[in-house]
C-alpha positions in Angstrom: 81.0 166.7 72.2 82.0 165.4 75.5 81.3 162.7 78.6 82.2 163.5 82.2 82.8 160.5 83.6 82.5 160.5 87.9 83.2 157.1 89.9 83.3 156.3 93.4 82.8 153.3 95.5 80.2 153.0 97.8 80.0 149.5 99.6 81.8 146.3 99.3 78.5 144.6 97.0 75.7 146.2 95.4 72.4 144.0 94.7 71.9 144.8 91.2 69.1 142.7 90.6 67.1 144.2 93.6 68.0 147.7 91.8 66.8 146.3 88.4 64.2 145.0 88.8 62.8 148.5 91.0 63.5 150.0 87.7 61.7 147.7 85.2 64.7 146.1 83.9 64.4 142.2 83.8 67.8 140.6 83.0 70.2 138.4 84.0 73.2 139.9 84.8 76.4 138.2 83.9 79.4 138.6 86.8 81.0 141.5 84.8 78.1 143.3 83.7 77.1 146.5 84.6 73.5 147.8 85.1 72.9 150.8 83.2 70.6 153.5 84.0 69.8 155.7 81.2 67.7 158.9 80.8 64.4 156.8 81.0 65.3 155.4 84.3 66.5 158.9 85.6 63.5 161.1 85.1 62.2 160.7 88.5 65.5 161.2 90.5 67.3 164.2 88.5 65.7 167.5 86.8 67.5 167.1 83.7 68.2 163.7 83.3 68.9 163.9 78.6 72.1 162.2 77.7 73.1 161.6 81.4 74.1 157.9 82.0 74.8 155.6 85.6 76.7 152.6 85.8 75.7 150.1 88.7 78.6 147.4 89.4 78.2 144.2 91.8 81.7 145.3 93.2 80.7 148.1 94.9 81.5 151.1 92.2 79.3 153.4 91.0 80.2 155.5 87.8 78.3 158.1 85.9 78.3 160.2 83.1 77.6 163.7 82.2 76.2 164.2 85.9 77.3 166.6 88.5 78.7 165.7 91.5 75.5 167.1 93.3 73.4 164.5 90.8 75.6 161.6 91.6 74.6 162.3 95.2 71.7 162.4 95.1 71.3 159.3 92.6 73.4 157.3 95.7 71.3 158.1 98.2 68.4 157.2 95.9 69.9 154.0 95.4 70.1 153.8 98.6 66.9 153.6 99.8 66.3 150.8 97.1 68.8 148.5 98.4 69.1 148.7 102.3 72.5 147.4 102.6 73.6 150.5 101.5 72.5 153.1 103.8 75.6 153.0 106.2 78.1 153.2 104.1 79.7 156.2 103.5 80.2 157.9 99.8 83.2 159.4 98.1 85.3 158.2 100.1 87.3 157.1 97.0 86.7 159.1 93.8 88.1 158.6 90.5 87.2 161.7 87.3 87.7 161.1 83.6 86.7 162.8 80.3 85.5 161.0 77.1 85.9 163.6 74.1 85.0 163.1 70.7 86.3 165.9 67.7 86.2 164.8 64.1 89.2 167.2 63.6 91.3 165.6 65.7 93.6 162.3 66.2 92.9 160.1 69.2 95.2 161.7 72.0 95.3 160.4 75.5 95.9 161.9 78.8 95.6 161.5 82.6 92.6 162.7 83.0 90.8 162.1 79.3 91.0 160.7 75.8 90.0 162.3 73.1 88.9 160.5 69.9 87.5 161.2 66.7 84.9 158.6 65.9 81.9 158.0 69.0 81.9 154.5 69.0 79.1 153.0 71.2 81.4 150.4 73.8 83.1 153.7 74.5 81.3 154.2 77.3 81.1 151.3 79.0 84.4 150.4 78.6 85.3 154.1 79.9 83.2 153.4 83.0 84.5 149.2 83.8 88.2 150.9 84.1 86.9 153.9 86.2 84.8 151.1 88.3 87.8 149.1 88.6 90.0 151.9 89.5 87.8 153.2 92.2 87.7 149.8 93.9 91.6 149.0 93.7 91.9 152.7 95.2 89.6 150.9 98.6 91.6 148.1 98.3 94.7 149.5 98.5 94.1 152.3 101.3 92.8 148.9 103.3 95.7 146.9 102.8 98.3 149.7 103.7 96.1 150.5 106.5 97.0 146.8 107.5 100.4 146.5 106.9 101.0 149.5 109.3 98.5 147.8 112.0 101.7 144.7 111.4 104.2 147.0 111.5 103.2 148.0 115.3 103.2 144.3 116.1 106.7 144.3 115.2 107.7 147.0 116.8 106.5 144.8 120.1 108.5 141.8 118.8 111.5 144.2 118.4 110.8 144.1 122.2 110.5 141.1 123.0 106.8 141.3 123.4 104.2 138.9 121.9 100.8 139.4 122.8 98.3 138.1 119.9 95.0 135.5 120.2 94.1 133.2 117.5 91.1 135.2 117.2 93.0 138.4 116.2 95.6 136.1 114.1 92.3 135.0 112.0 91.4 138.1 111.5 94.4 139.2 110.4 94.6 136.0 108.2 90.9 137.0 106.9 91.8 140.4 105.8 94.9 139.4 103.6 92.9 136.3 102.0 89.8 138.9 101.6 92.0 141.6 99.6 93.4 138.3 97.6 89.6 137.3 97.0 88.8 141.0 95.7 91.3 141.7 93.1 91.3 138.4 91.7 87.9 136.9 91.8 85.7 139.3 92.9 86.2 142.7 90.8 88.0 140.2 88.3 90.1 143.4 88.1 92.7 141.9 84.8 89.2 140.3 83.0 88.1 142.0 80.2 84.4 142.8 79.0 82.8 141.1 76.2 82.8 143.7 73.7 86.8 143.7 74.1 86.7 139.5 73.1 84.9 140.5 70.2 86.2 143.6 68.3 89.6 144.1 67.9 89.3 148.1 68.5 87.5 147.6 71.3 90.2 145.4 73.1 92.8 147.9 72.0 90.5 150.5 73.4 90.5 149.1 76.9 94.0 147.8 76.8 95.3 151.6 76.7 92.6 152.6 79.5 94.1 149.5 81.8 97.7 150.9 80.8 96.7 154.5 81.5 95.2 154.0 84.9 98.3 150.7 85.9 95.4 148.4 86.7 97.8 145.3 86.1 100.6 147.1 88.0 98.6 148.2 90.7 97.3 144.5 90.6 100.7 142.8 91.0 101.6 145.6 93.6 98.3 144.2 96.0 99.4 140.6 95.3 102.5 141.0 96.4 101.8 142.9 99.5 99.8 140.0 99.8 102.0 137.4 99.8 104.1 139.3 102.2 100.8 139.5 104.7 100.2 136.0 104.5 104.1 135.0 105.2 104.3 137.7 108.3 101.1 136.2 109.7 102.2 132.6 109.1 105.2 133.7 111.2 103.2 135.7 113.9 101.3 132.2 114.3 104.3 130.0 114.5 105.3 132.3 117.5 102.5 132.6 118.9 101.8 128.8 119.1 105.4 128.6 120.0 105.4 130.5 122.9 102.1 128.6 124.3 103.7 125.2 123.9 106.7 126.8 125.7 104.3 127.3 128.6 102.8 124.5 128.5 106.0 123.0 129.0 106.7 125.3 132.3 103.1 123.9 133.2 104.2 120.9 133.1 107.3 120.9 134.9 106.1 123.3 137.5 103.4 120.3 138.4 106.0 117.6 138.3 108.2 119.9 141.0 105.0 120.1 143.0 104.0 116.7 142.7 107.7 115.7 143.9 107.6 118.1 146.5 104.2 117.2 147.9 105.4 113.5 147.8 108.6 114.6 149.9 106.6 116.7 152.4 104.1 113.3 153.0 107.2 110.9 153.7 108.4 113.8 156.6 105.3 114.3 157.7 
């Protein structure tokens, strides 16, 4: 017996209440908690919806199990049309694959793309599917922030020449981005936290501690929060020149009005 796992993120925040409640499912969610779609809640999107399992996170992840990737598809564009937001954001961009195997015969074994155990224990899945969702999100995260640090690295390439040409409005963007990238990891996919289950059964926390080791989310972590720092300390210094070089005109200003004045008042007494 197996579970194909599938996870890809789909928007920066998914209203999982709004989806919830379409379904039938009144609950509070806590910040960490996934909604779960089960057979039940499957029947009218998918043909064969037995043993088939989706996993809705706030973050922006969706993960499912045991569907195809023509099902997952079409359960996102479903979803879609639940929750508005979602319609223009583009899927699979960012897809993550993983295989949860259970064989009496055999000793737990894990590998890149699966672990195999020999006792089905039910937080299986769900912890299988919070690492996946987290996964899938760090892998947006960092394409984003890469995608910023070369934007920098063509600023310095003007500073290399000399050139300064930057606004305060694209400075606090800039500045935005960095803090935003800071605000996910930490806060907002609370990427190192673990679920409940893992506080409260020992197996359970060794479970997902080998899961978090396998796919580096606390490497991959410190990796974003150093980039970063380094982000926030280029910025900083892109400001100080920036504000730098405008006081250094005003300056010129200044002095250029004093020469005038002077001259003005010279050109009056000849005159």
């Amino acid at each position: 017996m197996f579970y194909e796992f599938k996870a890809s993120f789909i928007s920066n925040e998914i209203n999982l209440y709004k989806i919830a409640n379409y379904f039938g499912i009144n609950k509070k969610f806590k910040w960490e908690e996934p909604l779960i779609l089960d057979e039940r809640n499957l029947k009218g999107i998918l043909s064969h919806p037995n043993n088939k399992y989706v996993y809705v996170y706030h973050f922006g992840s969706i993960v499912s199990a045991n569907l195809t990737f023509h099902e997952q598809r079409d359960v996102i564009e479903y979803l879609k049309k639940i929750d508005n937001t979602l319609k223009n954001n583009t899927i699979f961009n960012y897809i993550e694959d993983f295989r949860l195997v259970i064989d009496k015969n055999k000793d737990e074994e894990l590998s890149y793309d699966s672990i195999t155990v020999n006792v089905f224990k039910p937080y299986y899945m769900e912890i299988v599917a919070t690492i996946l969702a987290k996964s899938v999100a760090l892998k947006k995260i960092e394409v984003d922030i890469d995608n910023l640090l070369d934007e920098i690295e063509n600023i310095i390439v003007y500073l290399d020449n000399g050139k300064l040409h930057l606004s305060d409005t694209h400075l606090a963007k800039m500045s935005s981005k960095v803090l935003r990238f800071k605000y996910n990891t930490i806060s907002y996919i609370m990427l190192l936290d673990k679920p409940d289950v893992a506080w409260k059964i020992e197996d359970a926390e060794e479970f997902f501690t080998k899961l978090s080791d396998l796919f580096e989310l606390k490497d991959r972590y410190d990796k974003i929060r150093h980039k970063t720092e380094v982000l926030l300390d280029i910025t900083e210094v892109f400001t100080s020149l920036t504000h730098a070089k405008r006081g250094t005109k005003l300056e010129w200003m200044v002095i250029i009005l004093f020469i005038v004045e002077i001259v003005m008042s010279i050109l009056e007494k000849i005159f």
